[in-house]
ROSE-238647 format. One record per residue (C-alpha): residue number from 1; x negated, z negated, y. Coordinates in steps of 0.02 Angstrom, whole numbers. Each point is the difference from the previous one (the first is absolute). Example, Ala and Ser with C-alpha at 12.3 -4.5 7.8 and 13.67 -1.06 7.14 Angstrom:
<nupas>
<1, <-615, -390, -225>>
<2, <-69, 33, 172>>
</nupas>
This chain:
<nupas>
<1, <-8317, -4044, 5401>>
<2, <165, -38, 86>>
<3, <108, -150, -83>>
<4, <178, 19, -20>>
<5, <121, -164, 17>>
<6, <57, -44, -153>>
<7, <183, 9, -36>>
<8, <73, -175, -13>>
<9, <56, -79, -167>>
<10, <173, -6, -32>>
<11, <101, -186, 25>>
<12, <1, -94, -146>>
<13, <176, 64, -47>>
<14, <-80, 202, -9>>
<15, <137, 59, 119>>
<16, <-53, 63, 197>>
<17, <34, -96, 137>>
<18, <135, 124, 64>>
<19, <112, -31, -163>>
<20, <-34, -189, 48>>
<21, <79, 32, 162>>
<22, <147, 112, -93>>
<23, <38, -140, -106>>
<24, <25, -131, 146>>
<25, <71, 121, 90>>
<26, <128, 17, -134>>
<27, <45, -173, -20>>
<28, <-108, -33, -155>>
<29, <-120, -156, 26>>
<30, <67, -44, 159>>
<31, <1, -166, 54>>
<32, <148, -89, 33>>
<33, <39, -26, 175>>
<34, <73, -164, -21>>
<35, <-61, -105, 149>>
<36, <21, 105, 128>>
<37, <126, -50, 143>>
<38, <121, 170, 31>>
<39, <83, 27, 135>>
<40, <177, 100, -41>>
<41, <61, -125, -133>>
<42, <-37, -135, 83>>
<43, <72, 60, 142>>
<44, <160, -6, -106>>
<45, <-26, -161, -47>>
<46, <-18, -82, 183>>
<47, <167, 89, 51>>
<48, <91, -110, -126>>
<49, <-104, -134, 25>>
<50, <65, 4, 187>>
<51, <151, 26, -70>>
<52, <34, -176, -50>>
<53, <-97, -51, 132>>
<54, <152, 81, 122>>
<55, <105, -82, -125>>
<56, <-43, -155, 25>>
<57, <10, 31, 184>>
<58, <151, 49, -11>>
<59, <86, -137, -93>>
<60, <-85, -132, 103>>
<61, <97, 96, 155>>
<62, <174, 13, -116>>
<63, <0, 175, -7>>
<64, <35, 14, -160>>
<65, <60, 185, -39>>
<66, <-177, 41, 75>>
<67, <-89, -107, -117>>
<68, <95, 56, -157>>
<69, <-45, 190, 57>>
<70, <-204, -26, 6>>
<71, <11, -97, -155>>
<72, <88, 183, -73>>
<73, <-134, 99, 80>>
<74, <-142, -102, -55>>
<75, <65, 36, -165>>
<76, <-12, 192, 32>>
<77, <-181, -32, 75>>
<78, <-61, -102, -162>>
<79, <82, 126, -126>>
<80, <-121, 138, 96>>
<81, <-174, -93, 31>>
<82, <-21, 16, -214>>
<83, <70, 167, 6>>
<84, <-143, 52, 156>>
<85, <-137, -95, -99>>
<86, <30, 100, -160>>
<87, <33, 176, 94>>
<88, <-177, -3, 101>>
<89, <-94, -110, -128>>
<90, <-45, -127, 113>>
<91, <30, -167, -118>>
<92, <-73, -157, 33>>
<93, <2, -163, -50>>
<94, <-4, -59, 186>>
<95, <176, 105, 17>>
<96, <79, -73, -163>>
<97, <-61, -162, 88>>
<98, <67, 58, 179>>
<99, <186, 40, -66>>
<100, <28, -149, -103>>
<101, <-40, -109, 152>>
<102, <102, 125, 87>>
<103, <149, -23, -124>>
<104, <1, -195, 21>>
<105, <29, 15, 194>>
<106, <135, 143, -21>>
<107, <92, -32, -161>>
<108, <-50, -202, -14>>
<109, <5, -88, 157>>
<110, <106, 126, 126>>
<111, <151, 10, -122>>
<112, <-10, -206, -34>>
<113, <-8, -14, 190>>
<114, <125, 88, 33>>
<115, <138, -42, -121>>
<116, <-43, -182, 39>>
<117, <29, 30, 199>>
<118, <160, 114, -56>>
<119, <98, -100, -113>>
<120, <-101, -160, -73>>
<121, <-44, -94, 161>>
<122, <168, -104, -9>>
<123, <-29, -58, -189>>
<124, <-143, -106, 42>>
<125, <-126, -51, -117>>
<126, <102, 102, -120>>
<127, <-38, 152, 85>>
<128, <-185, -5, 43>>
<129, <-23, -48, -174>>
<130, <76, 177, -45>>
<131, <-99, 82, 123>>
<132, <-146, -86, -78>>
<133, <60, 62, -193>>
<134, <-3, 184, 67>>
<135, <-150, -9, 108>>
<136, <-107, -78, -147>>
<137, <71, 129, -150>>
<138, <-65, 133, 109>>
<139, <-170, -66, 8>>
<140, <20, -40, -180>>
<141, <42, 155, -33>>
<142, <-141, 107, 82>>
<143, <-135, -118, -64>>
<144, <92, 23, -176>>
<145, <4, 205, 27>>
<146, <-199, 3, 49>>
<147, <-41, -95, -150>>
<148, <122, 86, -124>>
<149, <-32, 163, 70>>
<150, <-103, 43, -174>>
<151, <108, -54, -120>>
<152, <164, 55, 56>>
<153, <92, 126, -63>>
<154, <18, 145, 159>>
<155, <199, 38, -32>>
<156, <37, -175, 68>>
<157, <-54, -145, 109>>
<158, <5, -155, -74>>
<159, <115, -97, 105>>
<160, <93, 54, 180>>
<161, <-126, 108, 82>>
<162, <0, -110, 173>>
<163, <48, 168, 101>>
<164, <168, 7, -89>>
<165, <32, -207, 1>>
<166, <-33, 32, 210>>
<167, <128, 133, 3>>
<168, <114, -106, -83>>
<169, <-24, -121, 152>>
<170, <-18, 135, 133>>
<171, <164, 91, -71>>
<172, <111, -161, 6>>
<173, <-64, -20, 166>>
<174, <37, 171, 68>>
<175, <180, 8, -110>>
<176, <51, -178, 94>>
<177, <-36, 73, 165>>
<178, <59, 172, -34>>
<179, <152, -114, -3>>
<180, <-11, -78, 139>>
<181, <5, -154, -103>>
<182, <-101, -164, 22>>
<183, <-130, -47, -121>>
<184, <38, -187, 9>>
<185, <180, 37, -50>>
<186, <-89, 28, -165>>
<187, <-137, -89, -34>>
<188, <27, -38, -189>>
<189, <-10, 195, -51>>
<190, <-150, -3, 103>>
<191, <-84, -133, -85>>
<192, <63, 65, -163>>
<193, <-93, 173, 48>>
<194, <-148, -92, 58>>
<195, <-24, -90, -161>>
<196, <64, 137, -138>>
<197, <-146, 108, 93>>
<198, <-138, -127, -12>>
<199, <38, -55, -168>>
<200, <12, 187, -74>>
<201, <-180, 27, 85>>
<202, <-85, -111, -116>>
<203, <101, 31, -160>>
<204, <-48, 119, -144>>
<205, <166, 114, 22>>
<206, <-54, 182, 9>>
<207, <42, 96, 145>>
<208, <-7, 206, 0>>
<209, <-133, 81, 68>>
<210, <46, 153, 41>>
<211, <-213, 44, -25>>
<212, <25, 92, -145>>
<213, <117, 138, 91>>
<214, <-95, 171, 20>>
<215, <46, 85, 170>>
<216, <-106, 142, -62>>
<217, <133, 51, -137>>
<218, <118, 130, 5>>
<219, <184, -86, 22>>
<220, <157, 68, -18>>
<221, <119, 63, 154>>
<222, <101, -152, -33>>
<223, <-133, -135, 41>>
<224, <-53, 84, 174>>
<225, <217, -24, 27>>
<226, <3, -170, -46>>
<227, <-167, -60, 104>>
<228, <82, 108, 167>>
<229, <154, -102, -55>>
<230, <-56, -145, -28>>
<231, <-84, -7, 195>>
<232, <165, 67, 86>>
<233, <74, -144, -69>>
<234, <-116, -132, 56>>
<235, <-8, 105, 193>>
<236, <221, -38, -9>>
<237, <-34, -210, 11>>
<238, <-189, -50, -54>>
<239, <41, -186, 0>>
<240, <168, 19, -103>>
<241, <-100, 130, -106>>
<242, <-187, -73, -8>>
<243, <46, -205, -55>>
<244, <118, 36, -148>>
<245, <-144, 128, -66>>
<246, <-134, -153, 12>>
<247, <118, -127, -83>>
<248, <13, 142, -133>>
<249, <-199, 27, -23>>
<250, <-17, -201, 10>>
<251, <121, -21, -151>>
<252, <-51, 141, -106>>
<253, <-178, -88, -47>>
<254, <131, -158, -91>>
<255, <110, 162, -74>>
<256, <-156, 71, -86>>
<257, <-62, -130, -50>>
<258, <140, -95, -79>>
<259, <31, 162, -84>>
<260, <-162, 7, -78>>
<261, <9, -188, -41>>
<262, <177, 28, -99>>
<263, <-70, 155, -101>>
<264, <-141, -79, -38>>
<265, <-148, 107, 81>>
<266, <-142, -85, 79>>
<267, <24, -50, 179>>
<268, <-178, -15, 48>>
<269, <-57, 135, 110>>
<270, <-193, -32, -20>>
<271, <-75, 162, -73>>
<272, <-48, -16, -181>>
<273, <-84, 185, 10>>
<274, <-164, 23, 33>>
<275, <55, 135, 149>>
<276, <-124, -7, 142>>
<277, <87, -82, 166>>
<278, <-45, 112, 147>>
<279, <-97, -98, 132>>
<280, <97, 105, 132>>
<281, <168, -96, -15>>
<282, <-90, -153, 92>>
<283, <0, 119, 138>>
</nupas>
């Protein structure tokens, strides 16, 4: 008598293996990929890391303006590698790692560097000291945001994000020689700069976030007039243009949250919800 195979019991769950597949397929029971090492972000994220690298360079060689412009686009390079990450879902710890390192050459030792060789070299002790203040806020300051990163409230960072203290350096610098002016005919308002940005790293003062801003939205005709004018104004003089707009951001953290000190609203911006923090902001 001829024997037929059995048919093979179902997995322990009763659904086929095909609907298995489906589900992983689909997203659903997935595992994380969270140690991986990815290529395109990263990518992003050793562009700006050479970007203070050249900075550095540069200052060491007294080319200043050149210095204060990779500092800028280091910026643009670190605001993307997140951005990348979150787009192709390729997160990982060793890339949150990666840019934080990458973000203490570029925005904490390049802009000290530099604004000591440009303006603070003649103050002595005084100004290596100030160099010190700033390049020690910023590490501060990203050990702070990897630690915090939980419990803070998304809408703002909790103290000068360290890309916006280094423009502050990097657009004094580029303003001065836009100018044709020489930074150790003014050494004091470089120290000052130096040591308001360090300081405001480490404080509590909330700074806008701009992470809460939907692109996907619909906007009104208006907005898309004001963003096209808002970049034909920066292309008439970027350094005249680009430092008053960082003074601005660095002194609106103190205007929010004195206000919020003087009506009497809490000035904490830990969360107090019980909202779940996406992992992907650590990039």
């Amino acid at each position: 008598m001829a024997k037929f195979p059995r048919r093979r019991a179902k997995n322990p769950a009763g659904k086929s293996l095909f609907s298995r597949f489906a589900r992983r397929h689909h997203g659903e029971g997935a595992r994380p990929r969270s140690r991986g090492i990815y290529l395109l972000p990263n990518a992003f994220t050793t562009g700006a890391l050479f970007c203070g690298f050249f900075a550095i360079v540069m200052a060491m060689n007294q080319r200043f303006e050149h210095a204060a412009w990779a500092i800028f686009v280091a910026m643009l390079l670190d605001g993307l590698d997140g951005r990348v990450a979150r787009l192709t879902n390729t997160q990982s710890e060793f890339g949150a790692q990666y840019d934080s390192l990458s973000d203490m050459v570029s925005f904490g030792a390049a802009p000290a560097l530099v604004i000591y060789e440009f303006s603070l070299r003649g103050l002595g002790k005084l100004g290596w000291i100030a160099a010190f203040v700033y390049c020690a806020g910023a590490a501060l300051r990203l050990a702070r945001f990897n630690t915090n990163i939980e419990v803070v409230d998304k809408r703002y960072f909790q103290g000068l994000p360290s890309p916006a203290a280094a423009s502050l350096i990097a657009g004094f610098v580029l303003l001065m020689t836009d100018m044709e002016v020489e930074g150790v005919l003014y050494p004091w308002q470089a120290w000052a700069i130096a040591i308001f940005a360090g300081l405001t790293m480490v404080t509590n003062v909330p700074f806008y976030s701009f992470k809460d801003i939907n692109f996907r939205k619909s906007v009104p005709f208006i907005a898309v007039f004001l963003i096209a004018l808002f970049f034909a104004l920066i292309s008439i003089d970027p350094p005249k243009v680009l430092f008053p707009l960082f003074v601005v951001y660095g002194l609106s953290g103190y205007v929010v949250y004195f206000s919020r000190l003087a009506k009497g609203k809490p000035v904490s911006i830990v969360q107090t919800s019980s909202e779940p923090v996406d992992q992907s902001e650590r990039r």
